[in-house]
C-alpha atoms as one frame of an Amber mdcrd trajectory, in Angstrom:
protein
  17.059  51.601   0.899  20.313  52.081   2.856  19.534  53.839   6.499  21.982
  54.829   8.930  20.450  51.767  11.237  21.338  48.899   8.323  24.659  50.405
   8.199  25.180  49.941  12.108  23.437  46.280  11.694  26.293  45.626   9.054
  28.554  47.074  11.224  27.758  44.806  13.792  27.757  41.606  11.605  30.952
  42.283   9.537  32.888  42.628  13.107  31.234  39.275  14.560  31.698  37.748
  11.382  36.023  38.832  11.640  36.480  38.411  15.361  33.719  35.891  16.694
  31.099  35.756  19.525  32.399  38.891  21.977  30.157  40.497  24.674  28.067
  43.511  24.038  29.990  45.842  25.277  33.820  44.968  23.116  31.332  44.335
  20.379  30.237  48.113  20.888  33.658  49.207  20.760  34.979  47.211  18.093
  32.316  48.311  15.529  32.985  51.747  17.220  29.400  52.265  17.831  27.538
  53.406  20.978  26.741  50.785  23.387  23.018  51.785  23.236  23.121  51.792
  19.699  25.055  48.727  19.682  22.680  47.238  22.305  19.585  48.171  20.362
  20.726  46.978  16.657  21.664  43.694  18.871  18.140  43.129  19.702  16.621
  43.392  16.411  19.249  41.081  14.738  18.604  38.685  17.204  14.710  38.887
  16.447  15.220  38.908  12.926  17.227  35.296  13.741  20.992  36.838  12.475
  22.307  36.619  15.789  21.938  34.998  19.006  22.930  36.013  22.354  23.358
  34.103  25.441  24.748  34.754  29.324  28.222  34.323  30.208  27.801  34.817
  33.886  27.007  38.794  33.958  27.667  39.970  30.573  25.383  38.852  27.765
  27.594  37.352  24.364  26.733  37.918  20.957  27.123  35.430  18.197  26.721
  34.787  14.798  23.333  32.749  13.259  25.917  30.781  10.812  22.875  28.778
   9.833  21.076  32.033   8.313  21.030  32.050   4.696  21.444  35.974   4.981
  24.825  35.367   6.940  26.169  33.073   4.981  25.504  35.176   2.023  26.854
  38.262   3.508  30.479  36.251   4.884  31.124  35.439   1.451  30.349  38.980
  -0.043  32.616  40.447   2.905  35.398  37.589   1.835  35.188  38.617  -1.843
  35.829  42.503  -0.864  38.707  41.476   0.577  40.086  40.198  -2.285  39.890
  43.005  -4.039
């Protein structure tokens, strides 16, 4: 079932997956999402092993899991949209 929280998850991926590892907060406004949301949906991607994030000094940097099967699966169903 499609919830309002998958759709900011995929959100979240399809901009990492276009413009690459970015800190929480440009991620946030990128995906034009909240940062709380942003921050939240974050968290459970990174438990769920989608994303990862590490520390760039004092901001925290989210990037894509390129070695999850889900990823890889979704980058080539965004790629194929874009075709169309």
């Amino acid at each position: 079932m499609i919830t309002e929280r998958s759709l900011y998850r995929l959100r979240i991926l399809s901009t990492l997956l276009k413009e690459g590892e970015m800190p929480i907060s440009n991620l946030a406004r990128r995906a034009k999402l909240r940062f709380v949301i942003t921050k939240r949906e974050v968290s459970a991607l990174e438990k769920m092993g989608l994303v990862e994030l590490y520390d760039s000094g004092r901001v925290k940097v989210v990037k894509i899991n390129m070695t999850n099967r889900k990823v890889i699966i979704l980058r080539n169903l965004i790629e194929e949209l874009e075709e169309l």
